[in-house]
HTML snippet that shows the backbone in 3Dmol.js (N, CA, C, O; Angstrom):
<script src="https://3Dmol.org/build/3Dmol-min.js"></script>
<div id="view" style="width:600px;height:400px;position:relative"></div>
<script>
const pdb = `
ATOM      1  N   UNK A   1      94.882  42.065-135.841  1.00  0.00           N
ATOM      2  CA  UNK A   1      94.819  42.256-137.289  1.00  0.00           C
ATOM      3  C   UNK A   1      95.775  43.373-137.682  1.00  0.00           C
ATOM      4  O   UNK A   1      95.885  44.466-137.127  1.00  0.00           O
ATOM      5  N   UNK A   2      96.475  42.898-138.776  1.00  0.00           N
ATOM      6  CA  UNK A   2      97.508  44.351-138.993  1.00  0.00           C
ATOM      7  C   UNK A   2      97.129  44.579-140.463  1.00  0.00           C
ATOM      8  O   UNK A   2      96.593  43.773-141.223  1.00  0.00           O
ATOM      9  N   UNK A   3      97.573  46.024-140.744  1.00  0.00           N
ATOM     10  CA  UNK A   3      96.765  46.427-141.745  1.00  0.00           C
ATOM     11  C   UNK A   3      98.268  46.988-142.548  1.00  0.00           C
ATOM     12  O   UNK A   3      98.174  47.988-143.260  1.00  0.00           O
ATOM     13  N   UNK A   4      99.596  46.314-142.397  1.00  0.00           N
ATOM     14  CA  UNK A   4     100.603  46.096-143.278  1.00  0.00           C
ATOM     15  C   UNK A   4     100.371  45.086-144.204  1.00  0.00           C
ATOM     16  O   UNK A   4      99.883  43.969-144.030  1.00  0.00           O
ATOM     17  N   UNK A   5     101.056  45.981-145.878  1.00  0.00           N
ATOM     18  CA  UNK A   5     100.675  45.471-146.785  1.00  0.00           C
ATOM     19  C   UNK A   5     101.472  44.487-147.049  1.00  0.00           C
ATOM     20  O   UNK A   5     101.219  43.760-148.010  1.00  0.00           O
ATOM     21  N   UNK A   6     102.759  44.234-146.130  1.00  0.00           N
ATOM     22  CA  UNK A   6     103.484  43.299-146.363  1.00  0.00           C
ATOM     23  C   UNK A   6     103.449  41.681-145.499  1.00  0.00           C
ATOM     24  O   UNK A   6     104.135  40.660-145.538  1.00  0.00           O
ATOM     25  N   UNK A   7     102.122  42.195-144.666  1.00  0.00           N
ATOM     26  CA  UNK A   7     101.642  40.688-144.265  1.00  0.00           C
ATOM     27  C   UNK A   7     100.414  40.177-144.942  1.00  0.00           C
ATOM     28  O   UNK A   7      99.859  39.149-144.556  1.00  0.00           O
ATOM     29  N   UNK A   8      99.938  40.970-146.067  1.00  0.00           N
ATOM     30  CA  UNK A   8      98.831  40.835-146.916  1.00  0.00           C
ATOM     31  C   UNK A   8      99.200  39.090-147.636  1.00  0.00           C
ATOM     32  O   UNK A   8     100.294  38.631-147.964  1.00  0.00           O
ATOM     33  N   UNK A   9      97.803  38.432-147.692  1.00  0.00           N
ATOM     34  CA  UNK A   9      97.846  36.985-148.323  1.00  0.00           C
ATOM     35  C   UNK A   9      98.041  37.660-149.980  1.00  0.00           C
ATOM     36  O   UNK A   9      97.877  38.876-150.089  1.00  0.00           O
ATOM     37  N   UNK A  10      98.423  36.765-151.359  1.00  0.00           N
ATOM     38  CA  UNK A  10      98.300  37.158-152.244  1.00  0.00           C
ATOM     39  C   UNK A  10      97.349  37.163-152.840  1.00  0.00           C
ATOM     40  O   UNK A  10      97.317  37.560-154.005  1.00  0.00           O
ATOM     41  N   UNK A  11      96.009  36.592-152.007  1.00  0.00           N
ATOM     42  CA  UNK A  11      94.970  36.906-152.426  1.00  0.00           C
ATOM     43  C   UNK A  11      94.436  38.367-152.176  1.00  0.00           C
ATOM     44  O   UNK A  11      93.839  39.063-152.998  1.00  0.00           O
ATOM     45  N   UNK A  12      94.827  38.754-150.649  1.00  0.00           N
ATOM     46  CA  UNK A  12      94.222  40.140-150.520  1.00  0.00           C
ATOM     47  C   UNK A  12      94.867  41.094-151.628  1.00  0.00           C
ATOM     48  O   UNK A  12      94.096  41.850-152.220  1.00  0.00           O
ATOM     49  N   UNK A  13      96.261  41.114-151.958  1.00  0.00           N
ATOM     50  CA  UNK A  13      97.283  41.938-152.454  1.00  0.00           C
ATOM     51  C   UNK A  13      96.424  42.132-154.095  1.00  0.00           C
ATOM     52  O   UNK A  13      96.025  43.083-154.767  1.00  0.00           O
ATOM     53  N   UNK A  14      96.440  40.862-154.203  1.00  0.00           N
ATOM     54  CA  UNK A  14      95.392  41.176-155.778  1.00  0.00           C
ATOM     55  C   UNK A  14      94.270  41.692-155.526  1.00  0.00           C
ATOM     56  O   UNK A  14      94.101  42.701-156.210  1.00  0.00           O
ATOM     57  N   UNK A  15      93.189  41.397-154.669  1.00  0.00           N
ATOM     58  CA  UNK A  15      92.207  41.806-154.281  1.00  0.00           C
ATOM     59  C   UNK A  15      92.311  43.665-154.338  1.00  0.00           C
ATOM     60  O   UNK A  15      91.569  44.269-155.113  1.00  0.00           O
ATOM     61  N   UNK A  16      93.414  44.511-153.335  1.00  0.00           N
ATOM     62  CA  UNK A  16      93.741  45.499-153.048  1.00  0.00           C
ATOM     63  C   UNK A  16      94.466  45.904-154.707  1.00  0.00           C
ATOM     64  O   UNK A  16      94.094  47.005-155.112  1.00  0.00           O
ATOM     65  N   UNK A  17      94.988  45.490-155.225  1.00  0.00           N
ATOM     66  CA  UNK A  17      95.713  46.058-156.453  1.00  0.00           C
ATOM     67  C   UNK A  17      93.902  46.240-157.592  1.00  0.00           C
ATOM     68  O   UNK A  17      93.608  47.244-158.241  1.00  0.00           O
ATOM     69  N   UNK A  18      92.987  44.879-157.474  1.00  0.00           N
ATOM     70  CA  UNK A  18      91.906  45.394-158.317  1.00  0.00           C
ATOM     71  C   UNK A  18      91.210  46.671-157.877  1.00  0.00           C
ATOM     72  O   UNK A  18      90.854  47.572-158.636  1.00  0.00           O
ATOM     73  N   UNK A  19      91.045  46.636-156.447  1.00  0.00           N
ATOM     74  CA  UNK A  19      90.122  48.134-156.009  1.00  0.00           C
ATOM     75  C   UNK A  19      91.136  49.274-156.108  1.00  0.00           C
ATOM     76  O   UNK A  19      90.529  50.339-155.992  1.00  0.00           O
ATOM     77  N   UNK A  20      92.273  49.434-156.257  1.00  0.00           N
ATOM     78  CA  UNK A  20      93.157  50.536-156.813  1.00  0.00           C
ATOM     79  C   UNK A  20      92.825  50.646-158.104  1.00  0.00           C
ATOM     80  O   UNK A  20      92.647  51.770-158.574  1.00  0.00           O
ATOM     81  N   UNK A  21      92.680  49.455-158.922  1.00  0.00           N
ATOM     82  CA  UNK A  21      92.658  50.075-160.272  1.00  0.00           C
ATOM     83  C   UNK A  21      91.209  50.334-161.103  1.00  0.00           C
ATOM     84  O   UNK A  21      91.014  50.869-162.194  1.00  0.00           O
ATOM     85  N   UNK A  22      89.967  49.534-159.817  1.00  0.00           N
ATOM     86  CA  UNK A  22      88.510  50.637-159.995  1.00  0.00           C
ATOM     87  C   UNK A  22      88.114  51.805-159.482  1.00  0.00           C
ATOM     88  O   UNK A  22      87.135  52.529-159.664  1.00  0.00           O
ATOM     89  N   UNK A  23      89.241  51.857-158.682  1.00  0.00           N
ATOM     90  CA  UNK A  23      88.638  53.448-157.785  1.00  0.00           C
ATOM     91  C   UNK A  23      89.721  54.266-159.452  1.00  0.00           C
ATOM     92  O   UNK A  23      89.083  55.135-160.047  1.00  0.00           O
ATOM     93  N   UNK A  24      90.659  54.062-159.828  1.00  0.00           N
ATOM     94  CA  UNK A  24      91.669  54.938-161.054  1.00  0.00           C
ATOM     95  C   UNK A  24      90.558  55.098-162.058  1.00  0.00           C
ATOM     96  O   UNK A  24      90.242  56.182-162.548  1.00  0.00           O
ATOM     97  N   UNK A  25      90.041  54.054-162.306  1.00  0.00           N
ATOM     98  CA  UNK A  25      89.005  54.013-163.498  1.00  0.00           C
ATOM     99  C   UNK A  25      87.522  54.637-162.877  1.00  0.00           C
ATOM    100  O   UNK A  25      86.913  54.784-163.937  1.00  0.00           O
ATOM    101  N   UNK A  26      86.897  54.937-162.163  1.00  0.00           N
ATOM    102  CA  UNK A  26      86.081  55.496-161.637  1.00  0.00           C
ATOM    103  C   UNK A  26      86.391  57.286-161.807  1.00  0.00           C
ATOM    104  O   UNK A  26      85.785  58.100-162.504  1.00  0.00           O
ATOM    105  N   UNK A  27      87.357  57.451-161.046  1.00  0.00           N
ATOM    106  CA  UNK A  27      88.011  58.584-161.200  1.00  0.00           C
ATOM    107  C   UNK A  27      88.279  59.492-163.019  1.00  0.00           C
ATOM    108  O   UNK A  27      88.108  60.646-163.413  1.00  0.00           O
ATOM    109  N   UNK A  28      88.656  58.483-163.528  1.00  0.00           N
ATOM    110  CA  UNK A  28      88.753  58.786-165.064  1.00  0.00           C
ATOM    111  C   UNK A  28      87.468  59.546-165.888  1.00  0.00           C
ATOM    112  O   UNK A  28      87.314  60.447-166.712  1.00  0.00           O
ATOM    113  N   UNK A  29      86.729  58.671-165.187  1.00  0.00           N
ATOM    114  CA  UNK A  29      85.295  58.465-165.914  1.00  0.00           C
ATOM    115  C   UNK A  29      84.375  59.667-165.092  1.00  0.00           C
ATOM    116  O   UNK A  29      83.150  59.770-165.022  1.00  0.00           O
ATOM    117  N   UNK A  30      84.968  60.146-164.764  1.00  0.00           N
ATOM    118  CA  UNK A  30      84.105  61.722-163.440  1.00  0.00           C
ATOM    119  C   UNK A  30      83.510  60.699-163.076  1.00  0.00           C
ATOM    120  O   UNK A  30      82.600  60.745-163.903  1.00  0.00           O
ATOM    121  N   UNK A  31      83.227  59.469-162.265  1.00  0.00           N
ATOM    122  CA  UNK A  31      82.111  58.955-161.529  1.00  0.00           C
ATOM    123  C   UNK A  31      82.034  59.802-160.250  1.00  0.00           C
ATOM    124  O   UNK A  31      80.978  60.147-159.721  1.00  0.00           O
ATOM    125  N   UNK A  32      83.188  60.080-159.840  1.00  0.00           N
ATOM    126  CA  UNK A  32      82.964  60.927-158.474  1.00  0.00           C
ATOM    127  C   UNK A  32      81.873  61.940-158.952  1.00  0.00           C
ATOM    128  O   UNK A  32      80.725  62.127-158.547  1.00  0.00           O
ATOM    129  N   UNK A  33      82.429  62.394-159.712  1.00  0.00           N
ATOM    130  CA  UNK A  33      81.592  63.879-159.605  1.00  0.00           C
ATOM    131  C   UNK A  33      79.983  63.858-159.876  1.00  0.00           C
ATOM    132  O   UNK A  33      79.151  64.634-159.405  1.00  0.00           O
ATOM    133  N   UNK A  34      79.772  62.770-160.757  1.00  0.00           N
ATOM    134  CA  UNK A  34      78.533  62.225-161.120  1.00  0.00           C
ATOM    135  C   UNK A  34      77.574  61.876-159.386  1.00  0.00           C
ATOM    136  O   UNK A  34      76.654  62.560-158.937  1.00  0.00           O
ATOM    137  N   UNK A  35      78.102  60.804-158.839  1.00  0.00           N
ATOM    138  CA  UNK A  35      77.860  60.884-157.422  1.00  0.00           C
ATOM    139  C   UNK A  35      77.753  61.830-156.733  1.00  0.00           C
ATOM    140  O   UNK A  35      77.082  61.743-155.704  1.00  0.00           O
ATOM    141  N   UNK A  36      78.135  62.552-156.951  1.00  0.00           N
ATOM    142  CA  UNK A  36      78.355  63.608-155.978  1.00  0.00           C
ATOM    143  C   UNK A  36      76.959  64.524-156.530  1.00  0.00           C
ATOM    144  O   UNK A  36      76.536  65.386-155.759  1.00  0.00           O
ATOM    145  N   UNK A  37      76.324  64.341-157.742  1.00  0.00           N
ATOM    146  CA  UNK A  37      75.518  65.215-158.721  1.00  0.00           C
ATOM    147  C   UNK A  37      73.898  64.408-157.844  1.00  0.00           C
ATOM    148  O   UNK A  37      72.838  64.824-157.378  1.00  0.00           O
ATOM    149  N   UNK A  38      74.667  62.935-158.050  1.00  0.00           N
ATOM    150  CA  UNK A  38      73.089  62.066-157.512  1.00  0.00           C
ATOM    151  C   UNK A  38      72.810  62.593-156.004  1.00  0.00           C
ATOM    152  O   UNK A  38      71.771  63.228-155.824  1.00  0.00           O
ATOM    153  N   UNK A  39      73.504  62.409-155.136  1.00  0.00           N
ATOM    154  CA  UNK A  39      73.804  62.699-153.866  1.00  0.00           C
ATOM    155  C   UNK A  39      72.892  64.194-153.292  1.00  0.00           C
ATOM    156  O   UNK A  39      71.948  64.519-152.573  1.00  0.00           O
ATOM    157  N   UNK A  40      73.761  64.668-154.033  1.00  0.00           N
ATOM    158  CA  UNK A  40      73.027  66.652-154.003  1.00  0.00           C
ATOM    159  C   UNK A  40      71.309  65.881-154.033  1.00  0.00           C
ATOM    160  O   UNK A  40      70.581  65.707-153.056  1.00  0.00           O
ATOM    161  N   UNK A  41      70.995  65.498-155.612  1.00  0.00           N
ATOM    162  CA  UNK A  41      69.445  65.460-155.998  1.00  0.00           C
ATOM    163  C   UNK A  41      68.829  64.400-155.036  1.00  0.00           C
ATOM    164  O   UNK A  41      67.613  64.209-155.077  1.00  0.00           O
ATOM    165  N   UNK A  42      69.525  63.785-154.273  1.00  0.00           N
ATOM    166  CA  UNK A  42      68.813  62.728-152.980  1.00  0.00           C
ATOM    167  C   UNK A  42      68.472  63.531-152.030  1.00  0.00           C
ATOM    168  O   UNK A  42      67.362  63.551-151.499  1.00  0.00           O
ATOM    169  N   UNK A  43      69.392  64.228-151.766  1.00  0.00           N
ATOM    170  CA  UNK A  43      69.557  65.145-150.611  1.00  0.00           C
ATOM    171  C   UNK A  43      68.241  66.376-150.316  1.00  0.00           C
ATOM    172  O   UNK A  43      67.704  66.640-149.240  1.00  0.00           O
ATOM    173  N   UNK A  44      67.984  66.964-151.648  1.00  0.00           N
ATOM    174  CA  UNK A  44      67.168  67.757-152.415  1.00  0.00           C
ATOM    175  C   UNK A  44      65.427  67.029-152.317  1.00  0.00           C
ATOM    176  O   UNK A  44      64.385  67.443-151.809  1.00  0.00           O
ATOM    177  N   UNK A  45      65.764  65.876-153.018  1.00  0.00           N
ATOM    178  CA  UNK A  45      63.863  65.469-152.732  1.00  0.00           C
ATOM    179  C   UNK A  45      63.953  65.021-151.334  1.00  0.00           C
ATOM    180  O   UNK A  45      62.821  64.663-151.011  1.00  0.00           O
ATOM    181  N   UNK A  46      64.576  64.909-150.590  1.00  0.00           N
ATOM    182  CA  UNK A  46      64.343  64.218-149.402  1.00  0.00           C
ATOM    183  C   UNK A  46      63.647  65.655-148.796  1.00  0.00           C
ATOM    184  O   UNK A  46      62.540  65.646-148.258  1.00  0.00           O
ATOM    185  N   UNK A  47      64.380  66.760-148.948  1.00  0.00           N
ATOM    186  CA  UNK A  47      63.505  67.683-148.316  1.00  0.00           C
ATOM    187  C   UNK A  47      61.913  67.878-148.848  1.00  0.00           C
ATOM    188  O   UNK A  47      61.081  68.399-148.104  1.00  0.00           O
ATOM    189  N   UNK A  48      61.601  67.455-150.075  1.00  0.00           N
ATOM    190  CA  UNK A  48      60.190  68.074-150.089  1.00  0.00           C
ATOM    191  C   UNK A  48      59.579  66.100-150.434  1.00  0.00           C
ATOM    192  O   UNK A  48      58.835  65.776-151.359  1.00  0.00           O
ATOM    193  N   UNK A  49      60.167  65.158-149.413  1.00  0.00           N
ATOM    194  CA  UNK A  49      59.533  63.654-148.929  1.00  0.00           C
ATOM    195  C   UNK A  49      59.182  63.069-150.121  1.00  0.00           C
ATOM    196  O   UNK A  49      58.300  62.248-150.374  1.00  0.00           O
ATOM    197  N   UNK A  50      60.168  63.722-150.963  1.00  0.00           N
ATOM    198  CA  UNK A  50      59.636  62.370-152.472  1.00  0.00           C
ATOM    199  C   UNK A  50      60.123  61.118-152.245  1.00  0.00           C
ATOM    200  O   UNK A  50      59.442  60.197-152.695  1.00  0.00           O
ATOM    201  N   UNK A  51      61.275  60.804-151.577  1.00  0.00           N
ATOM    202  CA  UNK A  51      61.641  59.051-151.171  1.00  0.00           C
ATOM    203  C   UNK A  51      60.879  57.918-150.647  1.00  0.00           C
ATOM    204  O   UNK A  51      61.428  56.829-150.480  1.00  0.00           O
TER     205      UNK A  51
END
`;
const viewer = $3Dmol.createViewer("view");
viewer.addModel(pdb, "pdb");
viewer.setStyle({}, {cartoon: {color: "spectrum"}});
viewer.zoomTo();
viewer.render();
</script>
């Protein structure tokens, strides 16, 4: 399996061009940072076994 983008089918190539342009739009939108907010508060009740 090679992981050159120039043996990519044009299905993957579109495929790879849409998750470039939801991870851009994710990014826009602070989702990272939002995640990163949930993550902490998972992290947090797990210590006192609320899950």
């Amino acid at each position: 399996m090679s992981d050159s983008s120039s043996e990519m089918t044009p299905q993957e190539k579109i495929i790879q061009d849409r998750v470039n342009q939801s991870r851009s739009f994710l990014r826009l939108n602070g989702f990272n940072q939002s995640l990163g907010d949930l993550w902490r508060e998972i992290k947090e009740d797990s210590k006192y076994d609320l899950l």
